[in-house]
C-alpha positions as CSV (number, residue, x, y, z in Angstrom):
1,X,19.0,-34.9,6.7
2,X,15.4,-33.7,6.8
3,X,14.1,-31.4,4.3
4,X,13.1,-28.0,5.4
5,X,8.8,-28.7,4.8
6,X,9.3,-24.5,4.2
7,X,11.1,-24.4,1.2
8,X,7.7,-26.0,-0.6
9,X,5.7,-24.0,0.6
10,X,7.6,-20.7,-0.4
11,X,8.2,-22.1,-4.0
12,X,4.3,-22.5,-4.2
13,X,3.6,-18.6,-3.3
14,X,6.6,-17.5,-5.5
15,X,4.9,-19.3,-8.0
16,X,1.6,-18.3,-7.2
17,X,2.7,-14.6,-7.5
18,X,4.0,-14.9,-10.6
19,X,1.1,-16.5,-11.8
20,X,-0.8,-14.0,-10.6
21,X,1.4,-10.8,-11.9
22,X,1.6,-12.7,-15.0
23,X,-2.1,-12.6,-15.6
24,X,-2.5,-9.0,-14.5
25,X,0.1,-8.3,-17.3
26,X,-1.9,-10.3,-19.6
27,X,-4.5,-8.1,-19.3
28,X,-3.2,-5.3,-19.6
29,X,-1.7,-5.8,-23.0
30,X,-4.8,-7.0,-24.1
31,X,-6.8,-3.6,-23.3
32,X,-3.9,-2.0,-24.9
33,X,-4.5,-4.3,-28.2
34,X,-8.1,-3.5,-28.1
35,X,-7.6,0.1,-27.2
36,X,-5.2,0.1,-30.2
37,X,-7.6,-1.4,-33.2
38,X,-10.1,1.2,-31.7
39,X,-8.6,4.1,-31.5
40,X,-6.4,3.9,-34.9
41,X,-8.3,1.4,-37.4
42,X,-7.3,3.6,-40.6
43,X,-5.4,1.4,-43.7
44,X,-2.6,-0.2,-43.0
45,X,-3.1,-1.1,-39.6
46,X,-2.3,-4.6,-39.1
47,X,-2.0,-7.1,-36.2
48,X,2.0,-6.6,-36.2
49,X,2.0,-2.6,-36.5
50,X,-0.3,-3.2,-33.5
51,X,1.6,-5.3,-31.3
52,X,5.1,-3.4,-32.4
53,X,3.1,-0.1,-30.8
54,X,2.3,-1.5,-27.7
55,X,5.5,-3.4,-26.9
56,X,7.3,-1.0,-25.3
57,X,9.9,-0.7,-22.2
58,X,7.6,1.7,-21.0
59,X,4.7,0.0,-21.1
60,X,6.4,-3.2,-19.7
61,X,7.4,-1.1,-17.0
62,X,3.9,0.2,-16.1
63,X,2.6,-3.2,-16.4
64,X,4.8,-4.6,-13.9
65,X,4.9,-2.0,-11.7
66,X,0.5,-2.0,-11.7
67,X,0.7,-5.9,-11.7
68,X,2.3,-5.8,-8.4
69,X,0.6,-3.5,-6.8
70,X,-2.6,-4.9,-7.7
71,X,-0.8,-8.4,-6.4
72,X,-0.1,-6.8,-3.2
73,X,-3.5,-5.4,-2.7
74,X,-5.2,-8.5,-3.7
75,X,-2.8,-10.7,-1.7
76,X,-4.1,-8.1,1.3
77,X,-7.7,-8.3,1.0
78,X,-7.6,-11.8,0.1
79,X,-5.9,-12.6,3.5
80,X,-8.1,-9.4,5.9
81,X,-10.2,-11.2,8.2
């Protein structure tokens, strides 16, 4: 039995998108770290009071929800003739 020569090609832009999102998401936390040592830098503040700030369920909701809407719009002007 053949193989279907679509089944690669769809696990390569699933992976590319997730790539893609993934990196979006990347980042975003980081201009959250950096917003986060400059806005609050008083004593105390360390690396882990930092991160436990800007690890959220919110904020992992925005940054999917932004990722793939800047993956959509990028996928879209990457492909406009």
């Amino acid at each position: 039995m053949p193989e279907d020569p679509q089944k690669p090609r769809l696990a390569a832009e699933i992976r590319h998108a997730v790539v893609e999102v993934a990196f979006i998401v990347f980042l975003f936390y980081s201009n959250l770290l950096m917003g986060e040592f400059n806005r609050t830098n008083g004593p105390g503040k360390t690396f882990a009071v930092a991160l436990t700030d800007i690890f959220t369920i919110k904020n992992f909701a925005i940054a999917i929800i932004a990722a793939s809407i800047g993956y959509v719009v990028f996928e879209y002007l990457r492909k406009k003739p």
